[in-house]
C-alpha positions as CSV (number, residue, x, y, z in Angstrom):
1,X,7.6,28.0,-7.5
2,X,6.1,25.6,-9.8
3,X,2.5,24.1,-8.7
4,X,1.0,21.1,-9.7
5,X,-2.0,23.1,-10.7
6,X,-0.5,25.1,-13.3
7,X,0.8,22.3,-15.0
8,X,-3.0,21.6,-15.7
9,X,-3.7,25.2,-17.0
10,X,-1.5,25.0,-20.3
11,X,-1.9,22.4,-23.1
12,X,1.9,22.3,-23.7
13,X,2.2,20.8,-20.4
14,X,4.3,17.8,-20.3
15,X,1.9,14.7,-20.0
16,X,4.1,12.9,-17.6
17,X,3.5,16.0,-15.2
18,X,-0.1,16.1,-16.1
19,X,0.3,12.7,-14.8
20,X,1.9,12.6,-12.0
21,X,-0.9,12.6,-9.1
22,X,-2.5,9.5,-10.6
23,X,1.1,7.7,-11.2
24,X,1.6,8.1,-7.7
25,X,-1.4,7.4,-6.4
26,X,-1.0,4.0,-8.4
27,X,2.2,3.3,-6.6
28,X,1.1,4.1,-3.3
29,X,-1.8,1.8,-3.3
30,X,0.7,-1.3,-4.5
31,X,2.8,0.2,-1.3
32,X,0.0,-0.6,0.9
33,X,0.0,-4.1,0.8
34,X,3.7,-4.9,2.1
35,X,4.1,-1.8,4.2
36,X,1.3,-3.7,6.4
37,X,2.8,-7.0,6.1
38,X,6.3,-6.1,7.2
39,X,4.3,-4.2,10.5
40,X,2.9,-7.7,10.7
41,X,6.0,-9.2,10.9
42,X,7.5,-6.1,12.7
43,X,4.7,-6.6,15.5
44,X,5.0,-10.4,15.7
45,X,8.7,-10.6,16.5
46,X,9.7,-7.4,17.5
47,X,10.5,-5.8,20.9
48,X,7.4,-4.0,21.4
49,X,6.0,-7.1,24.0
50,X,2.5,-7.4,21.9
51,X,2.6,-11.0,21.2
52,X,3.2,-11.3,25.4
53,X,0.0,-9.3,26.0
54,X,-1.5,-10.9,23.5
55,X,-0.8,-14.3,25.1
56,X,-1.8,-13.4,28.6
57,X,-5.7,-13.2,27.8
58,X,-5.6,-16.0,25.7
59,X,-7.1,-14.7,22.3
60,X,-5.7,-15.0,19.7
61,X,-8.0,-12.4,17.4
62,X,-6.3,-9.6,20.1
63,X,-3.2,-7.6,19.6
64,X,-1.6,-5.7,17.0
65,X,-0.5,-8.7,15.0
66,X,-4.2,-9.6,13.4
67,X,-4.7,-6.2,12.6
68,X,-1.8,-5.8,10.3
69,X,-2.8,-9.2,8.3
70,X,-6.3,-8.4,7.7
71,X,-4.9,-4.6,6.6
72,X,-2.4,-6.2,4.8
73,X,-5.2,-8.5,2.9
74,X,-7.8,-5.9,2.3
75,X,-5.1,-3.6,0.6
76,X,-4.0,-6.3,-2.2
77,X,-6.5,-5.0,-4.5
78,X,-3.8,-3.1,-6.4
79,X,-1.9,-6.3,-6.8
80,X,-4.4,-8.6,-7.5
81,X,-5.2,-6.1,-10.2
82,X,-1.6,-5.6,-11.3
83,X,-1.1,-9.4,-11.6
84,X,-4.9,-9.8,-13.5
85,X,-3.6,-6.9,-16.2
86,X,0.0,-8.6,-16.5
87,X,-1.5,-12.0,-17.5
88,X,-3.4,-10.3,-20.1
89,X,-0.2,-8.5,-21.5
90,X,-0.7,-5.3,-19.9
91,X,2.3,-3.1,-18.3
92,X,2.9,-1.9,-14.7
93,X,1.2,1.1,-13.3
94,X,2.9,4.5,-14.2
């Protein structure tokens, strides 16, 4: 069975494998972002009942819903940078 770490061993090692962990670590950080806002949305009109408890106390800052934004705004460092690399003529992570 091939392991990633023998692909690091060998200089003939194709780069793309060589590359591989930090290409997908790119393109799960950019997942980050969405994943929480569709929870977001998920939470806010789904069948789970959160926005009813939520409600009953009378805060808004409780609940599930809040969460997911402020997870989904402290992840959109990846885009932010993504979209500051594009204007300058830069390509996508990978």
């Amino acid at each position: 069975m091939f392991r990633l770490s023998e692909s690091n061993k060998g200089a003939g090692a194709h780069p793309a494998v060589r590359n591989l962990p930090v290409t997908a670590s790119r393109w799960l950080a950019l997942a980050a972002a969405p994943s929480f806002a569709f929870m977001t949305l998920l939470s806010a009109y789904g069948a789970n009942g959160d926005i009813i408890c939520s409600a009953a106390d009378g805060s808004t800052l409780g609940g599930m819903v809040p969460m997911y934004l402020l997870m989904s705004l402290f992840h959109c460092g990846p885009w932010l940078r993504l979209l500051a690399r594009q204007e300058h003529g830069a390509h996508a992570p990978g």
